[in-house]
N, C-alpha and C positions, 0 to 999 in steps of 0.2 A: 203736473204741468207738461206741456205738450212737449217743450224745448229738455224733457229730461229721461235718459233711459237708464232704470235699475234691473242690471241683467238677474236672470234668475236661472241661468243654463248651467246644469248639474257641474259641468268640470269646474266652470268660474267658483261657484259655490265649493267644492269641493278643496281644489287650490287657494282657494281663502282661507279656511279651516287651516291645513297646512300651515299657512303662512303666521296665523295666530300665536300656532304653537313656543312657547320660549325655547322648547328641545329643540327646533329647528335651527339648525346652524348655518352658516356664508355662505357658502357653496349652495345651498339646496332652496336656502331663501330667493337669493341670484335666481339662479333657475326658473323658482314658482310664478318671480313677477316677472321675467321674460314670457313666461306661456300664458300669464293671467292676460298681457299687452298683446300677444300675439291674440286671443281668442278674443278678446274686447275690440280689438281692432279690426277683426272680419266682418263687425258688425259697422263699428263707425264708419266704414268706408264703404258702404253698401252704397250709396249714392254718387260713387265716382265716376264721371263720364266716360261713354264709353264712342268707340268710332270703328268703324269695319275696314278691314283689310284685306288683302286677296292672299290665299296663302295655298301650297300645293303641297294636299295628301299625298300617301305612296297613292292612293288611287284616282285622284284628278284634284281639279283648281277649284276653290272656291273663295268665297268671304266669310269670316267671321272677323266677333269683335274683340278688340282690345283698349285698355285704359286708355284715354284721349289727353294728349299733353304731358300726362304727367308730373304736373306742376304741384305733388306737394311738398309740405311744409312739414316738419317735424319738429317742435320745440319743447325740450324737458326743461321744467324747473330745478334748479340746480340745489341739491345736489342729489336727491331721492329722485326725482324724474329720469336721468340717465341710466335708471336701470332697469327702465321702460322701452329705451330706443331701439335694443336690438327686437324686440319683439313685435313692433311694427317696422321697421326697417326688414325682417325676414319676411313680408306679407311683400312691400313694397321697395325692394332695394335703388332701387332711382330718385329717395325721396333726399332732396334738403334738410337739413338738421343745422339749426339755431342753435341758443343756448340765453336763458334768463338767470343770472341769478340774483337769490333772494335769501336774506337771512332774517328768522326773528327775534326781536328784544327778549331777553328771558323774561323781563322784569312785567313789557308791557304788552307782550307781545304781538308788538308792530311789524309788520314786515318792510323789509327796507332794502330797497335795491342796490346792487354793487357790480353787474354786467349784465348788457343787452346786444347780442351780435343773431342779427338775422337773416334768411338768405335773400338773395337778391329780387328783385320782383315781386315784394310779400302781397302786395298789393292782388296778384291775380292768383295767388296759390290757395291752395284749401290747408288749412293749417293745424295741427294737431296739439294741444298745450299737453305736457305729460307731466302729473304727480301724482303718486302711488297714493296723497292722504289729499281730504280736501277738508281740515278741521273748522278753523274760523271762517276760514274764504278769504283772507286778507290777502296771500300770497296770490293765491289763484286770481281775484282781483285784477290788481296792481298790474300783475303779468299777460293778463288780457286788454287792460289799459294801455300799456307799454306797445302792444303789437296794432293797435287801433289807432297809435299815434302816427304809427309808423307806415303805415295806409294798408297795414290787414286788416280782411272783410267777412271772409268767409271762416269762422273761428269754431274748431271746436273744442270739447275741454275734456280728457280722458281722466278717472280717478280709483283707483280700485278699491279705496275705502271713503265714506264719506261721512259727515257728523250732518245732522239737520241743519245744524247753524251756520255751518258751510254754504251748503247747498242751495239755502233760504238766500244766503247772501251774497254769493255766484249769482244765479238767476236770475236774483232782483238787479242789481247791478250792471248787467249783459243779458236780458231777454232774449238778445240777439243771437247767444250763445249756445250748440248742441252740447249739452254735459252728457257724460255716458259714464258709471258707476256700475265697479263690481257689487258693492255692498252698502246699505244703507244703515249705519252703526245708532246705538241711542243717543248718545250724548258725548259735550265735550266735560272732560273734569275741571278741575279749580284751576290745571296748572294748563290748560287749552289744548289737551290730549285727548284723542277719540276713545271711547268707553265704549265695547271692551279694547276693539280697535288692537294693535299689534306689535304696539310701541314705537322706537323712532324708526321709523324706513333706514333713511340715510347710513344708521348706524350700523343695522342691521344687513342691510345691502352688502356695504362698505368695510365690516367688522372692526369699526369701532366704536368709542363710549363719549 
């Protein structure tokens, strides 16, 4: 589909593997999906506007361009998405950062909302939604719902791992939506975990169980 990019760029791939690993420990997971966010993100923001300014080499004046405005948006799903922000945040340090959270039913798993604070003027920003998994697509959903309500436009959806059934149901949901995916995994299992996928982020991220 037009509105979806599955990176296939050696280090992302590579960085993924890593992250797979259960050897991999806090510290060096932390890490992996900071650099996986920073190199996904050089891409998603390829279409940032840009405006010229006049600036003076040691050897004379001229114009070149620079980002125009400014105006993004940064928003992780809580609480595996914030260990995404510094790594587009180091591309773009002027950007606003939001915060959605979302937790799901073990039972049924629902996702269900418990905080939505976002920055000001969402309406004209280009907006980045950040979670490391995109299994059912419920969360991812919801929290692109949440920022549509709120009169964001321009939306798009970063994930570094994704299940098809995610992804089918992200993009059905929000056509409107740029998704950009490190990895496109087989399936979700019985208990709506991505297979082979990496286990929980969150936990992992966070170092706990």
């Amino acid at each position: 589909m037009a509105n979806i990019t599955i990176f296939d760029h050696p280090l992302i791939k590579h960085k993924i593997t890593l992250l797979r690993d259960k050897a991999t420990g806090t510290k060096d997971f932390r890490t992996l999906i900071e650099e996986i966010a920073m190199l996904m993100g050089y891409e998603a923001l390829r279409d940032l506007p840009l405006e010229e300014i006049e600036v003076e080499t040691p050897i004379c004046k001229t114009t070149a361009p620079v980002v125009s405005g400014k105006k993004l948006a940064v928003v992780p799903i809580l609480r595996a998405g914030l260990g995404m922000v510094s790594g587009i945040l180091a591309l773009v340090p002027s950007a606003k950062v939001g915060h959605i959270g979302m937790y799901r039913d073990e039972v049924t798993h629902i996702p269900h909302e418990y905080y939505c604070k976002l920055p000001d003027n969402i309406g004209d920003r280009t907006i980045i939604v950040l979670d490391p998994m995109l299994a059912t697509g419920g969360s991812a959903v919801d929290a692109v719902n949440l920022i549509k309500e709120r009169g964001g436009k321009h939306i798009k959806f970063m994930s570094i791992i994704a299940a098809p059934e995610g992804l089918k149901a992200l993009s059905e949901a929000h056509p409107d939506v740029e998704i950009y995916c490190g990895n496109l995994d087989e399936k979700l299992n019985e208990n709506a975990y991505i297979v082979p996928g990496l286990g929980d982020a969150g936990d992992r991220i966070f170092g706990t169980k």
